[in-house]
C-alpha angles and dihedrals in degrees: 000000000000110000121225123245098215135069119241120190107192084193097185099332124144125246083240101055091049087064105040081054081056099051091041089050093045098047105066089047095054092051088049097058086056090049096055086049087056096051091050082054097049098239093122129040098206155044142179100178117205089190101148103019099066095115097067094054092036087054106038096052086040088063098043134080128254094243091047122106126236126177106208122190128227095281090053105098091139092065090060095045092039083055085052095235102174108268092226086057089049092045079048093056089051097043090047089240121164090247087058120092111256107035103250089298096106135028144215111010092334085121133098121196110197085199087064103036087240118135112177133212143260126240081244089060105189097077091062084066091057087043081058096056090057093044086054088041099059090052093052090056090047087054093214109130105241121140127213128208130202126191125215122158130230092280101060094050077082096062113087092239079073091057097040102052101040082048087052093044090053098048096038095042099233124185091236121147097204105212116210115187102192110194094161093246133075095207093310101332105106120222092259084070090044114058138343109224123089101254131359080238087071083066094065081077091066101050093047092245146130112261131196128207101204132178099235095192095058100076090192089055084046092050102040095041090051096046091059093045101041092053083044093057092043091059102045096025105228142133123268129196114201127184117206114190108217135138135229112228097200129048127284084274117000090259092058098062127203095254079125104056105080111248093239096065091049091050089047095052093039086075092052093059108155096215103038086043097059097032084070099035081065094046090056090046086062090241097111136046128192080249098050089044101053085045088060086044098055094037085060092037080059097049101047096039086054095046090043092059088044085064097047093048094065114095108238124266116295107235099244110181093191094048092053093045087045097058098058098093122016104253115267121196111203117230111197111224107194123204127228113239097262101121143182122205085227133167115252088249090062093047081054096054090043099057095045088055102046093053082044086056084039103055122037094194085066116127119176118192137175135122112297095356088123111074102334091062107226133291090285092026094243091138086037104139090019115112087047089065098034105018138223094301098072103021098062130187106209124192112248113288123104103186095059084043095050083046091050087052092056087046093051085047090056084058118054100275139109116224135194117197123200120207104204078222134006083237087070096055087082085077089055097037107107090060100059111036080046122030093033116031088050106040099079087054097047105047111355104260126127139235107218098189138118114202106209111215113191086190135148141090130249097090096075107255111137136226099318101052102031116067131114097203103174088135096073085050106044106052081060113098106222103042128094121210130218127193119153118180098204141038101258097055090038087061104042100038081051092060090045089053098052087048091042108088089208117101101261125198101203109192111202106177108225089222089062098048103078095014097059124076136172144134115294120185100245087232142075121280143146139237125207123241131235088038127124120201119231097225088169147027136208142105100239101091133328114244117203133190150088153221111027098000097061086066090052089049094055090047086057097043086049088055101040102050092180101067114090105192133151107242108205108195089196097198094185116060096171099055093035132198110241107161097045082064102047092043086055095049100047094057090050109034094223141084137198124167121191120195122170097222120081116286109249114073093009128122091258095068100053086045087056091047087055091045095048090047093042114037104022094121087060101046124106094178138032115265108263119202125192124194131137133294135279101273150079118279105275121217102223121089089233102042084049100049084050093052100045114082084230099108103034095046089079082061098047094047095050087053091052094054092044093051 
């Protein structure tokens, strides 16, 4: 008999469970050496291996239960089989089949399924830890005792998204079981490179919360452990970092090879196999024979071979141009919400406030988050009186750190809720910029789940701020398909688009420039409604030359036409970049014949640009002058008046105007 060279403590587990632990361990290898035969045969491109490091997802999934969340990683085949996906969905996925899970659009485990509580990666792996927190969070609001647990490796505990959502787990108190799976390399880039304390473990100190040091590889330590620390989480809701020591057996992915890991380490590490070990550890208890064994081996060869044809049996996926493009955003039907004729001559920022407090009064699933929006009201009050009349629960102060935040939205999404972040100033939003270009703009078009959440951007220059509180940055925001961009220019848009962000499920950046929000006023009904997106307003009529723009520079358009009583122009204020109006701007160009478009971001790369190009493509047989577009100029916002007044397209826009209409 070969003994065993770990130690395995049943504890008081059945005879049954022990064997279940064994079936779950063994399935997932078994599908992983076809795999690497398939990949030899070139029937699949691609291959992140979890030989060696089955116990941790085996036991993890095992503990929790079915309508828990966990958030695996690409090397975690044993949490979706653990979860019992069809295998011939899973082969599907891989082979980017139409019954997999993502339509042929990502590959590998890039894929979340809300009927199975799974919700996959991305290749940037830190934002799936802040997703976590707002998974954890919902379910703290909801008050009904479910843990989630989320999986990193050793590697991505050195991104900041590590540091910031186990920072806002600790000071929130989610219930989130941080799962470390430490393999001592991060590809190739051993630990020693990684990180200089003893164990990742050793971390937990500095975030005030409870650590774990697991063996990875001894499926009955995992299982056991977890079970007591996942009832006792439960029951006193609070984050908990574990550290499981594995080690993975293949490369990083099956092209990149293990020439770099020493051959005594994989020697070392090849003894402690998860799956052989406890094999052995139930043949010496007397629970498996080598009968017994190669019966459980040839029931899940079945299985797998016949999924996997299955699988190969599906045609590949039919092209379909209107179902790509479909899939971009979840559908949103509008619902228009009038007002009755009561009415407040009222500042933009207090249409603002309004709005948010009347969807907050709307929709009880509401959660608004951002740094110092709790009592003390925001950086521009606009939450000021809030959490007395919503608490603390929904009007949410964060440290500062917007990546884990916008994370935690997507993850509040996942659950049921609705959140609004608040970027003390569109400049900020850099920090938080990889979640959501690329979490939740993309999530809706790779596996059908929506990002219910609108980004506020109190953004723009003429205040005097300088180069790190006054940018209107909509361009980083609207050459990216799945988001949707927001940027009224008076009180009464800013307040009933509002509202339509918050109901649509679609990820919303709303802009709001800070020079608009105490200088505009106008008459804003005193009730909740709702304004439609994708639509300009006409501010203007006339047939001299059509004027498009919005935010700050429809103010200075107005000014210009005031002053020159002789233009007639149409002035479109167009209030949603992302939908855009297009055919509110052809239709005015083709009646006048000339186009000017004024931003107040600098030209290339901006949205003016791409507005001129459409024109250009769409309207050239009606034009009697080139498309002129005005912005600032090609450098950073400077602080001086002066300097500032020099660098907004304010002042030279009256000349270029004039030219236009001359030409």
């Amino acid at each position: 008999m070969i003994t065993s060279t770990l130690q395995f403590d049943r504890k008081n587990l059945s005879d049954q469970t022990l064997l279940d632990l064994y079936k779950k361990l063994l399935k997932p290898r078994m599908i992983e050496e076809k795999m690497l035969i398939l990949i030899r045969q070139g029937k699949v491109s691609k291959w992140f291996s979890g030989i060696g490091q089955e116990a941790i997802s085996v036991g993890v999934t095992s503990v929790l239960n079915k309508d828990e969340y966990i958030l695996p990683m690409h090397r975690n085949l044993g949490v979706f089989t653990g979860r019992d996906i069809p295998l011939y969905r899973l082969f599907s996925q891989w082979q980017g089949k139409a019954n997999g899970f993502t339509k042929g659009r990502d590959r590998s485990f890039h894929f979340g399924t809300q009927e199975y509580k799974i919700i996959g990666m991305i290749s940037h792996l830190g934002p799936q830890l802040g997703v976590a927190d707002g998974i954890a969070l919902a379910n703290k609001l909801k008050d009904n005792g479910k843990v989630t647990a989320v999986f990193t490796g050793e590697g991505a505990t050195s991104e900041g998204d590590f540091h910031e959502a186990l920072n806002i787990a600790a000071v929130w108190d989610l219930p989130v079981l941080f799962v470390v799976e430490n393999n001592g390399y991060g590809l190739s880039t051993p630990t020693n490179e990684q990180y200089r304390c003893e164990n990742i473990a050793d971390k937990g100190v500095g975030y005030g919360i409870e650590s774990h040091i697991i063996d990875g590889n001894n499926i009955l330590e995992v299982y056991n452990k977890l079970n007591e620390i996942v009832d006792s989480v439960r029951e006193n809701p609070r984050p908990v970092l574990l550290e499981f020591k594995t080690f993975r057996m293949r490369g990083h992915e099956e092209a990149s090879g293990t020439k770099y890991v020493p051959q005594e380490l994989m020697d070392m590490w090849a003894v402690k196999d998860p799956v052989d070990n406890y094999k052995n550890y139930l043949k010496e208890e007397g629970l498996l024979t080598d009968e017994e064994d190669e019966a459980i081996r040839a029931e899940l060869k079945k299985e797998i071979d016949e999924n996997y044809q299955l699988a190969s049996n599906e045609e590949p996926i039919e092209v379909s141009l209107s179902e790509e493009l479909d899939d971009v955003y979840k559908e949103f039907i509008y619902q228009e919400v009038n007002s009755n004729n009561e009415v407040d001559n009222v500042r933009m920022i207090d249409a603002i406030s309004q709005g948010l407090k009347q969807s907050l009064e709307r929709h009880d699933n509401l959660v608004i988050m951002g740094q110092d929006i709790a009592e003390y009201g925001g950086a521009f009050k606009i939450t000021d009186g809030f959490v007395n009349e919503f608490g603390k629960d929904r009007i949410r102060n964060t440290p500062i750190c917007e990546s884990a935040i916008v994370s935690a939205g997507m993850g509040l999404s996942i659950n049921g809720y609705k959140s609004v972040i608040e970027m003390q100033f569109a400049d900020f939003v850099s920090t938080g910029f990889n979640p959501i270009v690329n979490y939740l703009a993309k999530v809706h078009y790779r596996w059908q789940e929506n990002a219910d959440v609108v980004v506020r951007m109190p953004c723009g220059a003429g205040v005097q701020a300088g180069p790190f509180h006054s940018q209107t940055n909509e361009a980083w925001f609207t050459k990216t398909p799945g988001l949707k961009v927001v940027y009224p220019a008076f009180p009464y848009d800013a307040k009933g688009l509002l509202a339509t962000a918050i109901n649509d499920p679609n990820p919303v950046m709303f802009f709001e420039h800070k020079a608009l929000y105490r200088s505009i006023y106008q008459d804003v009904p005193k009730d909740y409604y709702t304004l439609p997106f994708g639509k300009a307003s006409l501010l203007k009529e006339g047939n001299d030359v059509t004027i498009i723009s919005f935010g700050s520079g429809v103010h200075w358009a107005l000014e210009v036409l005031e002053k020159n009583t002789d233009i007639k122009a149409d002035l479109l204020d167009l209030r949603t970049l992302q939908p855009l109006d297009t055919e509110a701007i052809y239709n005015s160009v083709k009646k006048t014949g000339k186009a000017i478009i004024l931003q107040e971001d600098t030209i290339f790369g901006g949205i003016a640009s791409d507005i001129s190009a459409m024109i250009m493509e769409n309207c050239f047989e009606y034009l009697d002058a080139p498309v002129k577009r005005v912005g600032s100029i090609e450098t950073a916002i400077p602080f001086t008046k002066a300097l500032e007044d020099q660098y907004l397209p304010k002042n030279r826009f009256e000349s270029e105007l004039l030219q236009l209409v001359n030409y």
